[in-house]
N, C-alpha and C positions, 0 to 999 in steps of 0.2 A: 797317524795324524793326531795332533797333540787340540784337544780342545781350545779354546780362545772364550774369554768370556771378558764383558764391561762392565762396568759399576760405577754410580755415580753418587757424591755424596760430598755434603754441605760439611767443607772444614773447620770446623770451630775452633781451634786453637790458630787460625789464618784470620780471625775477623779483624776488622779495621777498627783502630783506635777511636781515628776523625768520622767515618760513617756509620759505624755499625756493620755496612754489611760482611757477609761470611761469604768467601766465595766456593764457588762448586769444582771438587776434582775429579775428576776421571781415574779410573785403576782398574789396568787390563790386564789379565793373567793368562796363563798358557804353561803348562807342562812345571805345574809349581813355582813357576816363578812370576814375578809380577814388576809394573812399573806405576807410576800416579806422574799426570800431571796437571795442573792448575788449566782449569777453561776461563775463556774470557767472560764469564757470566758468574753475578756472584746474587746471594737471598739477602732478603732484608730481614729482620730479626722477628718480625709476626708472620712471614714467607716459612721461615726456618721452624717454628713454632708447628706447621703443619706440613713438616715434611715430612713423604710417605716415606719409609724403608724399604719396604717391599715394590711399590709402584718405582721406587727412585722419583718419585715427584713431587712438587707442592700440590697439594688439595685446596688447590683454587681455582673456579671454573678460567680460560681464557688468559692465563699467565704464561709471559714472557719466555719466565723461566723455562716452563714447560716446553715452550715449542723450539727453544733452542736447544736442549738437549733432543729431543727428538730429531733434527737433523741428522746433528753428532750420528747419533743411533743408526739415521737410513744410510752415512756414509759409510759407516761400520759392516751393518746387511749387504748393502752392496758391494764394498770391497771382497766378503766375504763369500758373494755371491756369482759375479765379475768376473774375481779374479782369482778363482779356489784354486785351482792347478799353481798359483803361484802362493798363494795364502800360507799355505802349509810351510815354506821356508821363508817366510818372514820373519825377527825376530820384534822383540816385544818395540825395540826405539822407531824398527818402520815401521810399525802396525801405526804406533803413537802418531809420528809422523804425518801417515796418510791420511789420517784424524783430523788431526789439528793443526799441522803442518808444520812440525817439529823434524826437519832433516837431519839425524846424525851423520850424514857424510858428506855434509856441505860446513862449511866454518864456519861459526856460531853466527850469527847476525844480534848484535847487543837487542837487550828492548830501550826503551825511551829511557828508563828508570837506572837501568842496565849502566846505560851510556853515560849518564849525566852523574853519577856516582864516581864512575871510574874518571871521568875528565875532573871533577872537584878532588879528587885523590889524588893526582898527579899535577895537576896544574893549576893549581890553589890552593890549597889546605899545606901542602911542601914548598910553596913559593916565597921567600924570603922579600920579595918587592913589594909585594903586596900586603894591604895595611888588614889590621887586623878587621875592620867597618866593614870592606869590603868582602874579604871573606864568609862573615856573618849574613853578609847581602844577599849571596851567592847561597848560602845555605837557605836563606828563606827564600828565596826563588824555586828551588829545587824542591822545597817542601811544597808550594803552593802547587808544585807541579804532580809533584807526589797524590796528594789530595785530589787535583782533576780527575786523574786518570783514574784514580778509588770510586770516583762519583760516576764516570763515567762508563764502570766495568771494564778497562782497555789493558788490564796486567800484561796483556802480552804485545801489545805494541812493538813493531819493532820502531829501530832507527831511520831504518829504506823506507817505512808507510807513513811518516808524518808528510802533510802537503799543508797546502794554506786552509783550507777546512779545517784541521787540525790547528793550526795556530791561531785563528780566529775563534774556534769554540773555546778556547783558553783565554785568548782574551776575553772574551764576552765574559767568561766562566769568574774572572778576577773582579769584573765590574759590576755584577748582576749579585742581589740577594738569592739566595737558598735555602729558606727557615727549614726546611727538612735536615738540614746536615747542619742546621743553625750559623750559617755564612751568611755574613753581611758586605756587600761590595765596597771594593777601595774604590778610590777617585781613579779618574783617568792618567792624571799622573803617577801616582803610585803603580799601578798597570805598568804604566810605560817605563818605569823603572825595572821592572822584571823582564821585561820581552828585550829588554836592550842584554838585558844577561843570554838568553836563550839566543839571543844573534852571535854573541860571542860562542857559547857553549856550542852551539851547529854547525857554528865555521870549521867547528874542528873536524865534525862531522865530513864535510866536504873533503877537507883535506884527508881524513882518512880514506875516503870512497867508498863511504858507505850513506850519503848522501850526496843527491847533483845538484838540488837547489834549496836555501835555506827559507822556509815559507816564514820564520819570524822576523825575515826583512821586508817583506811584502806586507806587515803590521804596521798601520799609521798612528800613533796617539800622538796627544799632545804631550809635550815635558814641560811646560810652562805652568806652573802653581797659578792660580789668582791673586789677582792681588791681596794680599793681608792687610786688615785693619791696623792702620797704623795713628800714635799719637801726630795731633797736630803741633804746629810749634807753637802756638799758645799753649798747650798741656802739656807741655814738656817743660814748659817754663813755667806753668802755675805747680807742678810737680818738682822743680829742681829747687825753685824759691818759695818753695812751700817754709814758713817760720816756724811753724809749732808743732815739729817732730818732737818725739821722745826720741832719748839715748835710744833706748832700742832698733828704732826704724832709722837715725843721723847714721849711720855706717853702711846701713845697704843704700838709701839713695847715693851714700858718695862714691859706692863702685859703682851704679847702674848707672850716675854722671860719668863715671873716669870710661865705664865702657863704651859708653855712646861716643865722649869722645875721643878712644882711640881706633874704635871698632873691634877692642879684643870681646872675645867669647867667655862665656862665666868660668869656661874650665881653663882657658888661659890666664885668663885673667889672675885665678890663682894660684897659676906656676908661676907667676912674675919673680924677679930675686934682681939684684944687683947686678949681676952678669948681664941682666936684659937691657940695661939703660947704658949708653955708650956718649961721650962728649964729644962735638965734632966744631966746624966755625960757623955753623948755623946755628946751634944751638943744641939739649938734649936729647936722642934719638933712643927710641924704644925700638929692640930687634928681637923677635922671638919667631919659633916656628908653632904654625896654628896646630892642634891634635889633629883636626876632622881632616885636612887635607896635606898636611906635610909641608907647606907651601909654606916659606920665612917672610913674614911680614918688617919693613922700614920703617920707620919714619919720625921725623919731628914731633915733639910732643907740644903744644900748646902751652902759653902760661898756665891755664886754668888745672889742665890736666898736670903738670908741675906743682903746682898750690895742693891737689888732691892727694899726691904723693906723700909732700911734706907733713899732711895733717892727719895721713895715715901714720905718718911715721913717729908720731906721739905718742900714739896706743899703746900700751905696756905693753900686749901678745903681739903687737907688729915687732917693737923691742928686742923681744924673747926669738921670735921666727927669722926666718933666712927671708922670708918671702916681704914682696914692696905693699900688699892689699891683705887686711888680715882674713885670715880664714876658715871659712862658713862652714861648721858641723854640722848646721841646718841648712844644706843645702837642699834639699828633698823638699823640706819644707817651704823654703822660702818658692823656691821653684812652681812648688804647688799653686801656693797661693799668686802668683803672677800667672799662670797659665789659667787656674778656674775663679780664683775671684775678682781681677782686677780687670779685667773686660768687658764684668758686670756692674762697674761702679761708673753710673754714670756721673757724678759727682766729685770730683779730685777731692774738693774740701770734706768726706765722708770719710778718705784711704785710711785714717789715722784710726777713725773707730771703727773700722771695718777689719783692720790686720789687729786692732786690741784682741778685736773679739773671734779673729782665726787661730790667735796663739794660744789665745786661754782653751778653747775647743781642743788644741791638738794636745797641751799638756793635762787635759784632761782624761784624753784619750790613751797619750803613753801612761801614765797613770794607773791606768784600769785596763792596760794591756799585762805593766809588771805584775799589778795583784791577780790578776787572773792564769799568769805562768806562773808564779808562786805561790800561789794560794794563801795573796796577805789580806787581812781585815783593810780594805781599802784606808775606810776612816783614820786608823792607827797609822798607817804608814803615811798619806799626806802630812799628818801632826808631827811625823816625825822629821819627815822633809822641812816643814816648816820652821820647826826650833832650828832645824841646820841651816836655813838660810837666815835668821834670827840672830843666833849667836853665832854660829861659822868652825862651832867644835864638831867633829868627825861624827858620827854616831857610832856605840859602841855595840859589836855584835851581839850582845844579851837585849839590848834596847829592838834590834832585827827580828830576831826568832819571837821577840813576845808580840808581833805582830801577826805569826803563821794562824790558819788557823789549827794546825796539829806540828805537836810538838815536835821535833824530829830527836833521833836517839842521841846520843853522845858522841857516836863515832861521824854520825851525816851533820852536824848540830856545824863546823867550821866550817865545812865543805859549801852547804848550803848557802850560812853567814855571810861567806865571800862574796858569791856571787852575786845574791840579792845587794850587798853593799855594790859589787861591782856595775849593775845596772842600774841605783841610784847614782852612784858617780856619773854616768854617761850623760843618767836624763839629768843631770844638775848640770854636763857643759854645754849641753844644749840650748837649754829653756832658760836657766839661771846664770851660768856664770860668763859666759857673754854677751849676755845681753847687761851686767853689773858694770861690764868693762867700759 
């Protein structure tokens, strides 16, 4: 009769990235050989701190922890106790098994994690129909899901025990703050964005038969956003005939005029080209396919939006480019500041010294981004920027390196030169040389 022995212990190199916690394994041996496997219960990191060796416990009166392995343990005793005339030819996977309910001679049953991995590996990550947004979608559903079941110690979940209690503590789980795991809840539509994946993802489930009913159809949320703030048509009109723009700001109101009206999107917008504009007995038709949905937009362009074409098409870089709207290197930036500053101006007639004073901030900030990756004398390098937009001669790499604040040797001395020159170039098409245009 080959002895049998349990051991439990808190796997540290298993702890969760998103929680923290570390969960607990099991490792049963018997006649030298041994198995481990993952319990559904996992320590949190000051749990872990005072866990016994010896006891196999945490050293806190009244914890969780504790009293579920101690089950574990009486199921173990009594197996052993039960069922001894058959004990002895058990091998390690049934002992595990009877345990935890780990059957080797039944056909795997996926867990949740299991499942939803294997179905994105086959039927979306290899699906050529599918755009790439969606994809991405799919993987952050699958993360969110990931994370539940971390929070909720459920690793072993199978596919056959999800039910609507389960799909409902997930939802709740999406919408609900958690400053413990420092989760702060989406909206109800964001939610419902995810559960409509997991209705997909279980259908399959079905279809395999390894579930009979899909409980994240029995999820109700809404998919309807609220309404968004939107401009009135008087501030779109004190914003379009606004007179006393700078060159700088005349080029972005005249796409965020030409987009409003053709309804193209800022990323369409600048794929526009020649090929998009078509002559028919109506008049000029703009036809392009949108990025976000695949979907080929028609239609008639307006006089005005015609006039905006033409007067794009003066600009030297329209000139030089394939494309019909010239195109924004600041895009990030501009983006920026319409999403956080311009919501907050309650004043139209203000936008003009409100984006002065967002662009001098941010060229101050790439700025003091380069000198801090290269370790320039701030001071010295603006100065030098400055003769280059002054005069418009190149700056020469002696004039670079005498900015560092340590010299570099002879061999790193070009290497260096270039680069630093090559990320003045960039912030000069940025900040300066389109905005010149």
């Amino acid at each position: 009769m080959g002895r049998v022995t349990i051991t439990f212990y808190p796997n540290d190199r298993k702890q969760s990235n998103t929680t923290e916690q570390i969960p607990i394994y099991l490792r049963i041996r018997k006649e030298g050989l041994k198995t481990e496997a993952r319990t559904d219960w996992s320590v949190l990191p000051h749990e872990r701190a005072l866990w016994n060796k010896t006891m196999q416990r945490v050293d806190i009166k009244d914890c969780k922890a504790n009293e579920y392995l101690g089950k574990i343990e009486e199921k173990f005793n009594a197996l052993r106790i039960f069922k001894s005339e058959e004990f002895d030819d058990y091998d390690l996977d049934t002992i595990k098994y009877l345990i935890l309910g780990k059957n080797p001679n039944r056909k795997k049953m996926p867990t949740v994690i299991e499942f939803m991995e294997s179905y994105y590996d086959i039927n979306i990550e290899s699906s050529t129909r599918i755009k790439k947004g969606t994809k991405k979608n799919y993987l952050k559903a699958i993360k969110h899901m990931g994370s539940f079941i971390e929070f909720k110690r459920i690793h072993n979940k199978q596919v056959s025990a999800i039910d609507y209690r389960f799909a409902n503590e997930f939802s709740n789980y999406l919408m609900n703050d958690h400053p413990e795991i420092q989760k702060t809840g989406m909206s109800e539509v964001s939610a419902c964005g995810l559960i409509k994946k997991f209705r997909t993802i279980f259908n399959q489930a079905i279809n395999e038969e390894l579930l009979k009913k899909n409980p994240f159809c029995q999820i109700k949320l809404s998919y309807k956003s609220p309404p968004k703030q939107r401009l009135t048509i008087q501030q779109f009109k004190n914003l379009i005939h606004f007179e006393s723009y700078t060159k700088t700001e005349t080029p972005y109101v005249q796409m965020f005029y030409f987009m409003s009206l053709t309804g193209a999107a800022f990323l369409d917008s600048q794929q526009l080209n020649m090929d998009n504009l078509e002559e028919s007995e109506k008049g000029l038709k703009l036809l392009y396919k949108r990025n976000k949905t695949g979907h080929t937009s028609e239609q008639l362009l307006c006089s005005k939006a015609i006039e905006l074409i033409k007067c794009f098409d003066h600009r030297p870089d329209v000139q030089t480019s394939k494309f019909l709207l010239p195109q924004v290197s600041k895009r990030e930036l501009i983006e920026k500041f319409i999403d956080e500053n311009l919501p907050k101006i309650e004043n139209l007639d203000h936008i003009e010294d409100e984006f002065t004073q967002y662009w001098q901030d941010q060229k101050v900030e790439a700025i003091g981004k380069i000198c801090q990756e290269e370790n320039l004398d701030k001071e010295q390098f603006k100065a030098l920027i400055d003769a280059y937009i002054y005069s418009g001669i190149d700056p020469i790499r002696d004039d670079i390196l005498n900015c560092l604040d340590n010299k570099p040797s002879i061999l790193q001395a070009r290497t260096i030169g270039e680069r630093i020159i090559d990320k003045m170039k960039d912030y000069l098409d940025v900040f300066v040389n389109d905005m010149m245009a």
